[in-house]
N, C-alpha and C positions, 0 to 999 in steps of 0.2 A: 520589492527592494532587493531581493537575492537575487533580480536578475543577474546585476552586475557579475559577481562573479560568475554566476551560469553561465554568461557568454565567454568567459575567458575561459572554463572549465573545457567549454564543449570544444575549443579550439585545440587543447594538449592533445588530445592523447588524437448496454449492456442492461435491460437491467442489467448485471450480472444478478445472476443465483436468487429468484425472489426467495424469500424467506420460506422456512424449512414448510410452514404451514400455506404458504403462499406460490406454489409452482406453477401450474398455468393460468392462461389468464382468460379462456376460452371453457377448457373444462374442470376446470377443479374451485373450491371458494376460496377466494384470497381476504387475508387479515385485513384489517382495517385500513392501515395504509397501504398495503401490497392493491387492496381494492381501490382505493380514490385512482392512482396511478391507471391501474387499468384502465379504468373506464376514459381517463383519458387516453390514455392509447386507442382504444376500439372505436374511438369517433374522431380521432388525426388524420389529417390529410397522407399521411406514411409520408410525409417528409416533403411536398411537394410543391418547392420551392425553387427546381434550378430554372435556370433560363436555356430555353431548346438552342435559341440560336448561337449561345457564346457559352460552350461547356466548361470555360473557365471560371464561371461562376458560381460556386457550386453550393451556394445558398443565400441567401436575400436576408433583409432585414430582421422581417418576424416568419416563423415556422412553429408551427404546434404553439407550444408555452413556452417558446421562447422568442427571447429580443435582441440584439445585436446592440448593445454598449457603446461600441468605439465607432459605429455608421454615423452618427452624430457630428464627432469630432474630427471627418476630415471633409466636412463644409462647414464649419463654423472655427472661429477660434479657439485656440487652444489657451490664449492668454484670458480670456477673458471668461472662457469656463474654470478655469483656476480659480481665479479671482473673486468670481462671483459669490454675492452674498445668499451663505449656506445658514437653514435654519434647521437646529439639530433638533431632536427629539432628547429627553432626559426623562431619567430614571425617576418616579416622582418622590423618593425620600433620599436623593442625592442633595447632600453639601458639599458644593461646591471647591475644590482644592487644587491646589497648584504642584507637580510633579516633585518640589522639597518640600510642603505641606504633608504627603503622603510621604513620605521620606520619614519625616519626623513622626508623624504619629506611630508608625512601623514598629519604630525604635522604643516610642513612650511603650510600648502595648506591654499588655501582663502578660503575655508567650514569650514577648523577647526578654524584660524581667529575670522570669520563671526561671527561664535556661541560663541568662548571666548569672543569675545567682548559684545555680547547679553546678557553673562549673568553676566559678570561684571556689565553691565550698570542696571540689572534686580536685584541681589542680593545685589550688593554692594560689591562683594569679588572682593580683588587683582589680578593682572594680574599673579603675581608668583601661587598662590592660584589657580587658574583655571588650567594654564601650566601644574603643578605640578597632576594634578588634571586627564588633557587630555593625561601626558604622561606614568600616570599608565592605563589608561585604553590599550592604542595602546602593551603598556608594555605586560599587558594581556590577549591579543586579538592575537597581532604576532606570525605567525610562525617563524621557524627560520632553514628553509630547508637549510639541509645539506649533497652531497652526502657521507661520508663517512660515514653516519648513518645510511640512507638506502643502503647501501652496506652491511652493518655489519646486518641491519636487514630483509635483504633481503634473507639471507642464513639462517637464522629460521622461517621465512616464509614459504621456499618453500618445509620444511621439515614439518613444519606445515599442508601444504595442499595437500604434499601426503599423510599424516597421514588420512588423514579425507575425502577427496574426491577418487573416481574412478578416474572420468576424471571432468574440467574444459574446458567447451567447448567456442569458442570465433567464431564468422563468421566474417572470417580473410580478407577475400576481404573489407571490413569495414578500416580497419588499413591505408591502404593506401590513401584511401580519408581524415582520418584522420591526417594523415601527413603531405598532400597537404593543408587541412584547417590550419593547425596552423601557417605555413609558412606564409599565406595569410590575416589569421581574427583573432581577440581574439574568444577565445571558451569558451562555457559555457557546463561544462558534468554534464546529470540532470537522474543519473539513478535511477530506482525505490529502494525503502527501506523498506526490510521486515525482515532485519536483521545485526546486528551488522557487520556482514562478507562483507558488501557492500563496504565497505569504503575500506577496504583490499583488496579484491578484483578487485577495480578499480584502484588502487596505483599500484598490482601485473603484473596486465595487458598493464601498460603502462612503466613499468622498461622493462617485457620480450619484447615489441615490440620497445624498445630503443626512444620512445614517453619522452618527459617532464611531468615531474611528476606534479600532479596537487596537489593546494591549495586546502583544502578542509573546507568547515564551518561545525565545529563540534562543537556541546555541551557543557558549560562549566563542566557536571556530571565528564568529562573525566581527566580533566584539577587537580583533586585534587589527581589523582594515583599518587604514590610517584615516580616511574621511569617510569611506561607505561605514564603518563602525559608529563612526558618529550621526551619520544622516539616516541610519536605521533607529539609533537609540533615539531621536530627535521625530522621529515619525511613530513611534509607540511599540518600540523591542526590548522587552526588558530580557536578561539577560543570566541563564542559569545554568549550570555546570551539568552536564551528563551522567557523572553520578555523585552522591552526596556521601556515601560510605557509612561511616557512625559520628558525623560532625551535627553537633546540637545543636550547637550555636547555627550553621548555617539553614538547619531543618526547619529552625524557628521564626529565622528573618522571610527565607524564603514561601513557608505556611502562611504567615502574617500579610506575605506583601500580597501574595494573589487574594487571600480572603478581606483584603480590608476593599480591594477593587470591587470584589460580589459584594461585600454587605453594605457598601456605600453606593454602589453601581456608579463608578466613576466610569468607566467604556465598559463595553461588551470584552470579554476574555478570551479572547483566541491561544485554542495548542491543539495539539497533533495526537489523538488518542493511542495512535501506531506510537509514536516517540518518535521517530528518525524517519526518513524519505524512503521509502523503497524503491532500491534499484531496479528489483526485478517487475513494477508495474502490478504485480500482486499485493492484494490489502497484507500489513504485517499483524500476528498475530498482538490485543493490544495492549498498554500498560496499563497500568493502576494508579498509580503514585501521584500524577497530577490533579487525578480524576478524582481521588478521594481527597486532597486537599482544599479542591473546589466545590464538595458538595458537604462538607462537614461544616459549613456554618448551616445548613439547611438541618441538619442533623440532631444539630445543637441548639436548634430555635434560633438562631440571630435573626433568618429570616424569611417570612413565609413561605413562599418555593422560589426554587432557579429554573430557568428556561435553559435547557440541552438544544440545538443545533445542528442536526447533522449536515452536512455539506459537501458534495462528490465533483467534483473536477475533474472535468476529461479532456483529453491535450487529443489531435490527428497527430499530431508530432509532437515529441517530447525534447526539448532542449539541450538533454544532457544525453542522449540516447547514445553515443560512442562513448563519452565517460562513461556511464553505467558497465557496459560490455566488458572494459579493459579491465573497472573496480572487481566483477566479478568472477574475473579470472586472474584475479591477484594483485592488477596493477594498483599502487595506493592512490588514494585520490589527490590531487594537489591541494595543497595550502592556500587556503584564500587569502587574497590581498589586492590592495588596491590599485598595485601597478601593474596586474595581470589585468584588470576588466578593461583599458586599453587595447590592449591585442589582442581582442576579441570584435571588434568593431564589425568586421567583415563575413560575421555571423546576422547582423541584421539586415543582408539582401538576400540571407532565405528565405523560403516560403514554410511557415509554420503551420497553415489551415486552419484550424478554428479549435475555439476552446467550448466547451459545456460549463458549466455553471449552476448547477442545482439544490437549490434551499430546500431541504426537506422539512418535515412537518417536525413541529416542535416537540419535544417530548417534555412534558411539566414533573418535576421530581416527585412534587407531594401528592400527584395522580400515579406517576410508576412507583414509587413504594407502600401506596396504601395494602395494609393488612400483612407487610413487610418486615415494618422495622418499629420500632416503640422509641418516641423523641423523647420520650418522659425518664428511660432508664440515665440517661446524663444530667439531671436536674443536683443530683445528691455533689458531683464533682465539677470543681470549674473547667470553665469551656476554655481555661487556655491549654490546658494540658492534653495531649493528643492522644485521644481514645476512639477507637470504633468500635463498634460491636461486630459478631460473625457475622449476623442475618445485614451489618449494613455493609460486611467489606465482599458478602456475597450477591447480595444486591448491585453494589457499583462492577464485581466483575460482570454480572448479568446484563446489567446498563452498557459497559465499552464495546461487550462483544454486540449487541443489538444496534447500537451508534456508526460500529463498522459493518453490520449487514447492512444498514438504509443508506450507506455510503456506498455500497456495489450496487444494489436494488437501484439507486439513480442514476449511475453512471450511462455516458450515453457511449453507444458503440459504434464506432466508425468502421468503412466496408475495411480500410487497410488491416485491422483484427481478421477479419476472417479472410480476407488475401494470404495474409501472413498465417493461418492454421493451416491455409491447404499447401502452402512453399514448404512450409516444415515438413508435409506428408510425401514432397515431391522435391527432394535437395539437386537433384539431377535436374530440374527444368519442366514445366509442364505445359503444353501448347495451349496460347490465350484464348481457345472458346471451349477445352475443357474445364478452364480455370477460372470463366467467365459460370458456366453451370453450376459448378462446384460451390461457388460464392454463392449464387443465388437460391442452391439447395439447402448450405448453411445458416444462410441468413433465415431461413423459413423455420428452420430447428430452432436458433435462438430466439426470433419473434414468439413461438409458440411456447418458447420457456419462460416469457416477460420479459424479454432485453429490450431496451428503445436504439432502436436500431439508426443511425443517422446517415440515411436510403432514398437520394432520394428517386421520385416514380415516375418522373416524366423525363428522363434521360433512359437512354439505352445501359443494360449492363454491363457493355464492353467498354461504354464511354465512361463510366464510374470508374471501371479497374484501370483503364488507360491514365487517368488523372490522379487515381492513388498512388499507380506506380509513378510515374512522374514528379509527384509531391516527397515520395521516397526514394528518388532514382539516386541517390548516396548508397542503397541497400536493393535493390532488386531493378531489370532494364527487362523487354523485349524487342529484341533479335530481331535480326529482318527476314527471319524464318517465321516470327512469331509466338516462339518462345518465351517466356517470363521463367526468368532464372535470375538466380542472385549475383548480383556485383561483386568480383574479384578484386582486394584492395591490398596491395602486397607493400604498402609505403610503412608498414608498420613493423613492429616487435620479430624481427627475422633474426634467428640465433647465431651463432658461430655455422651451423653446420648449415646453415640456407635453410632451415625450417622456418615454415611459415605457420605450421597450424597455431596457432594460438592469435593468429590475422583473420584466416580463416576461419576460427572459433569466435571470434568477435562479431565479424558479418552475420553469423547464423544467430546469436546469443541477440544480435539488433532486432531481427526479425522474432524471435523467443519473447521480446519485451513488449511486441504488439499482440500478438497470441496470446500470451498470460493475460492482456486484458477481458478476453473473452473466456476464461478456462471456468472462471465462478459461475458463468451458466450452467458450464456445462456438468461440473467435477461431482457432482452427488449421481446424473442420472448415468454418468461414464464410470462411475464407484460400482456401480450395479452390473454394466455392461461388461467391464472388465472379467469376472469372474465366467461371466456367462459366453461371451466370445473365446472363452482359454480351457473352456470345460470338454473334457476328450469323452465324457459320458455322455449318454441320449439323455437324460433327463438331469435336474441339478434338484433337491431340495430347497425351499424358500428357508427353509432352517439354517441351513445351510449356507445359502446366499448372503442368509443375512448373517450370518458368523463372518466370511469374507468377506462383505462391506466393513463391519466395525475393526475389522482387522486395517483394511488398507485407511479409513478415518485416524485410525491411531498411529499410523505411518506418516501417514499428510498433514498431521494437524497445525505442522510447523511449514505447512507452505499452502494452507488453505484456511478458510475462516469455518468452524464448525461452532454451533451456538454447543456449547456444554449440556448433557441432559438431554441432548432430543435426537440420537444419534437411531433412537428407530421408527422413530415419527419420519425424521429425514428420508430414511429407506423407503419405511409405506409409500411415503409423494414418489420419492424418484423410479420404484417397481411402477406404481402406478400409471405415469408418464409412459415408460415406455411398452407399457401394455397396451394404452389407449392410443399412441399417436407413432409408434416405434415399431410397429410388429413383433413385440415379445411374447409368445404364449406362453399363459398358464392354466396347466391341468392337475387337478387332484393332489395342490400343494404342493407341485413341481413344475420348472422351468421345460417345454421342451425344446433341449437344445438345437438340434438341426432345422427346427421352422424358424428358431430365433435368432438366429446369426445372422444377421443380414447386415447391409450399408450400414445402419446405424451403431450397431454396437460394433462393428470395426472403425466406423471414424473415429466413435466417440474413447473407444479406447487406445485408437492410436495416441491421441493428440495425449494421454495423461502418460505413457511409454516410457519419453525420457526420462520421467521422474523415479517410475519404478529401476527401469534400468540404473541409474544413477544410486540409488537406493543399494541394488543388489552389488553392482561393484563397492560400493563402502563395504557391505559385509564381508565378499570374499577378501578385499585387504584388510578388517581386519583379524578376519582367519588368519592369514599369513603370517600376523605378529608372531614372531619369536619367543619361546618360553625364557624366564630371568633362572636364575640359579633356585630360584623356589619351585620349581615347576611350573610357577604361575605367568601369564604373557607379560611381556615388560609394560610399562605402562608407559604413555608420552601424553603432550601437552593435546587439546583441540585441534590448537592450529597446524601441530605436525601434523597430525593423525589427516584432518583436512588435507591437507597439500601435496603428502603423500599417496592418497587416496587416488588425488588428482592426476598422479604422475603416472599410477596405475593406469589411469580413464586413458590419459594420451599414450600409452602404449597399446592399449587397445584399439583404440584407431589410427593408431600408425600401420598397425597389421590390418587393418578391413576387419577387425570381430564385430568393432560396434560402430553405425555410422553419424550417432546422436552427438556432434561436436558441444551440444549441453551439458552433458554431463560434465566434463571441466568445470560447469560454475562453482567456483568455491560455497557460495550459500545454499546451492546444494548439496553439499557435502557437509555443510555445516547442520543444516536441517536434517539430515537423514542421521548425521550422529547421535545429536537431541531427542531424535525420535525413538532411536535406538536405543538410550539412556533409560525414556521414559518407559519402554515395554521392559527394562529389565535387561536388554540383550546386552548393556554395556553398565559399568560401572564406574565410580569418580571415588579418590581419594584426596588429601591436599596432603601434600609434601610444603615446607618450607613458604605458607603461605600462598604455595599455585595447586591450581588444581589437575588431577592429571587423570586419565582415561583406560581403562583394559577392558578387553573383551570376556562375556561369560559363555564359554565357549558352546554351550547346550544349547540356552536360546535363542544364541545367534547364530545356529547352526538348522536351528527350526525354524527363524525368520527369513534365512537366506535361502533354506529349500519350498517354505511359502512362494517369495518372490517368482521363483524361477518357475510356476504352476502358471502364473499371470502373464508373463512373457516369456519369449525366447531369446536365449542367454549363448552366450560364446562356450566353448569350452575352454577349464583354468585346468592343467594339474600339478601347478606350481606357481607360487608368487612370493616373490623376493624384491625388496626395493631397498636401494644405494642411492641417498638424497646423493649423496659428494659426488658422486659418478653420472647421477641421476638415470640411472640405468635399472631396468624391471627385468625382472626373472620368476616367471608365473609359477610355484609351488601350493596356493592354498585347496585347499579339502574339506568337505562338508563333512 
């Protein structure tokens, strides 16, 4: 239902990482779910479904575990699969209710009570005054699921998504366990978010498998389109604010509304464990807030167990992929609205390729918390009043982060990922049958880390890359030299003085956003690699090694998913890996480094570069900060500190020091701040209600001479920055 505005947006402007106990799938034991995967992987066809004679075809109906959706629906009617009479499955202690049925009870409950009462007695407002007050919020928070509005819109939908997809594939054995769960549990579906099309897409998938349609918590951005606000709300979007602050009253309509849907199982609950979309194709690190609101009736006994969901979405093309680029180098996103998804029309005669669709295995609450959490300590206090314990708000952090590893663990990886890691390695251009080797010696690394690779083996590999690039000839072309080099787009963001880089930083950052799909395979055994490709001694310590791993984990952890607690478990597998398949030796509790430098730990640490380098210019700007009259560095806002940083980065590749047009991404710079925050090297005060930022100038003195161990660094010995003038003058000093 986001399409709408996605297409008007995009007109402006893997596994990955099996689990930390779960890395290969050949030699090491995979966990329980890491193992059912494998094993199907080690008995798939490797993908071998194209047709020889018309390489436009670049997958069929059914392939492994999966099933193609919308092949259905362009030889058969689209009005009359609409239409058709759907027999849903119900929750078996569901009473039946009508979307102001649920309205009203929200409103009766002893949590909403509780809190009008609290703040009557707090403020001194009226009981009408509050009522009044609680029952415009439920007002504008409620869905109002109806089917003959996804019927009606269900038939521009699926005309929608042949327009724009090849195939939508789903692993259809999946469904029917899903069936059997709703019958049984309230469900929670928490699939990954990397793009407006999710939400649609998981509505699409559970009309065509005759499933109940699920609530979904969506954004109030949505809620202000003059008719798509209404045909979202009318389709199952209820509707919640971004953040909630210290408002009771709303804490308590909104706790009520989701938990009356689980303990009644009116629909399955869909929302986004990340919280928001990630631009950058990387899992976001995840929240809590919703999580814990939806499992604390389980907590609280209402009701037996809930059923978790995880679910991974893989796009070959991503919809918004030029918004993304432009958002995260500053440009703001546009305001959705209804008269923009008109001029966008002309977005549905491109070629999107195909989507993945992976129901992962269920996770049952009252199975992952046993010998966890004690349901009996809340018997003494009523269940409306909002209480968790430690062991259960550390449990649910346990649960989100495990929810977004089986969200990367399914993801399926398209060859354009690995096209796009080796362009990044080769911004000058690299001749198509090195780049055809390249790919195929990538794809054999990620295969062997558990990525499910989407490869397929009866086409030639030149004919694969020919067709990727093609599929993204907006972002990469070859030459009739033969070349594959990226598309020069100069229609965009060109300043007063004719500068384009920040056109050019977008082109690179499109290509950055397929590469980060593949980086969770790789980011733990290239955490490893890193250290040991940069080590100017014969031998490293494993001591040692593993000191610089937990160092660069505590740098990344705001741009990679790391399960909390297993940070040397992680190391054991990823040392391990590339001992056994990598050529690393280890002797006598040391690395030896000149047998162990090879291809592998240079690719593998090229491809994580930008981030450190991005990383280290934050540090030296903010070395640079100016001392206040206290002798202490002035302080400023994030976002200066950000943007500034930035200005920094593009003066450095205006002069040739650094050639990673990444580092401009604002959200990297936002992440390396955060990171720097948490090791201590920066600090936060709040002035005046905002918060503001300075450097501690010791650690961040030790963390910026780390960085520079790992990679090679430009020379500063001076850095000055004039936002007004926007003008750099290099002064900082380690």
């Amino acid at each position: 239902m986001y399409v709408l505005s996605a297409l008007w947006n995009v007109t402006l402007v893997r596994l990955p990482y099996i689990k930390s106990h779960c890395y290969l799938r050949r030699t090491l034991i995979l966990s329980s779910p890491g193992r059912k995967i494998a094993r199907k992987m080690s008995g798939q066809s490797r993908n071998s479904w194209i047709i020889k004679d018309d390489p436009r075809l670049v997958s069929a109906r059914q392939k492994d575990f999966f099933v193609d959706i919308i092949d259905e629906r362009r030889h058969t009617s689209d009005i009359g699969w609409a239409l058709r009479q759907r027999e849903v499955p119900a929750y078996k202690y569901n009473k039946a209710r009508s979307p102001a049925e649920i309205k009203n009870d929200v409103l009766k409950s002893d949590r909403v009570k509780y809190a009008v009462e609290k703040i009557m007695e707090e403020s001194g407002a009226s009981l009408t005054d509050v009522m009044k007050e609680a029952e415009s919020i439920v007002d504008e928070m409620a869905h109002n699921l109806r089917v003959g509005v996804i019927r009606g819109f269900a038939i521009f939908l699926v005309k929608v998504m042949k327009k724009l997809f090849q195939r939508v594939y789903v692993n259809e054995e999946a469904i029917s366990k899903v069936r059997t769960l709703i019958k049984e549990y309230p469900v929670l579906l928490m699939p990954s978010h990397r793009s407006y099309l999710d939400f649609l897409l998981m509505s699409y998938v559970f009309f065509h498998y005759d499933l109940p349609l699920p609530v979904i918590a969506a954004a109030m951005d949505f809620m202000g389109m003059k008719f798509f606000g209404w045909l979202l709300r009318n389709s199952g979007a209820f509707y919640i604010r971004r953040s909630f602050g210290d408002d009771q009253l709303y804490w308590a309509v909104f706790t009520e509304y989701v938990q009356t849907h689980i303990c009644n199982g009116d629909s399955p609950v869909e929302f986004y464990v990340e919280g928001t979309r990630s631009r950058t194709q990387k899992s976001l690190p995840p929240k809590f807030g919703m999580m814990s609101a939806s499992l604390e009736p389980y907590f609280k006994a209402q009701v037996p167990d809930i059923m978790v969901l995880p679910i991974s979405i893989s796009y070959d093309r991503v919809l918004e992929e030029k918004l993304y680029a432009y958002e995260l180098l500053g440009v703001p996103k546009p305001k959705e609205s209804a008269s923009g998804v008109f001029k966008a029309r002309s977005i549905l005669e491109e070629d999107f390729g195909n989507v993945h669709i992976f129901i992962g295995d269920p996770v049952s609450i009252r199975n992952y918390s046993v010998g966890s959490v004690d349901r009996t300590s809340h018997s003494i206090s009523p269940r409306y009043i909002a209480s968790l314990s430690f062991q259960e708000q550390a449990l649910i952090q346990k649960l989100s982060y495990d929810v977004t590893l089986q969200q990367l663990r399914n993801m399926a990886i398209s060859p354009w990922s690995m096209i796009a890691a080796v362009l990044l390695q080769n911004l000058d251009g690299i001749p198509l049958r090195q780049l055809v080797k390249e790919v195929e010696w990538l794809k054999r690394q990620a295969s062997n880390l558990g990525a499910y690779i989407d490869y397929p083996v009866n086409e030639t590999a030149e004919a694969i890359v020919h067709h990727n690039v093609f599929t993204h000839k907006n972002i990469a072309k070859i030459t009739e030299d033969g070349i594959v080099e990226l598309v020069s787009d100069d229609s965009m963001l060109v300043d007063k003085n004719g500068d384009n880089l920040m056109t050019q930083a977008a082109q690179e950052l499109m290509v950055c956003l397929y590469r980060n799909q593949l980086l969770n395979v790789f980011v733990r055994v290239a955490m490893v690699a890193i250290p040991i490709n940069s080590c100017v001694k014969d031998t490293l310590l494993i001591a040692e090694l593993r000191s610089q791993y937990q160092l660069l984990e505590k740098l990344l952890n705001q741009e990679f998913i790391f399960m909390p607690g297993q940070t040397d478990q992680d190391f054991d597998m990823a040392l391990s890996c590339l001992t056994r398949t990598c050529g690393v030796i280890v002797q006598d509790g040391s690395v030896m480094i000149k047998k162990s430098t090879n291809k592998y730990t240079t690719f593998f640490s090229q491809m994580f570069e930008p981030f450190l380098l991005g990383y280290w210019v934050m540090c030296r700007y903010l070395l640079s900060i100016q001392n206040g009259a206290h002798g202490k560095p002035l302080v400023k806002l994030p976002k200066t500190i950000s943007k500034e940083a930035q200005v920094l980065s593009s003066q450095l590749i205006r002069d040739s020091h650094i050639k990673h047009k990444e580092v401009l991404s604002l959200d990297m710079m936002n992440n390396s701040l955060h990171s720097l925050y948490h090791l201590g090297a920066v600090h936060k005060e709040k002035r005046e209600g905002k918060t503001y930022m300075y450097p501690n100038l010791v650690l961040l003195s030790k963390v910026t001479e780390d960085l520079s161990k790992f990679i090679e660094v430009p020379p500063m010995p001076q850095t000055t920055i004039n936002m007004d003038t926007k003008t750099v003058v290099v002064n900082a000093k380690l």
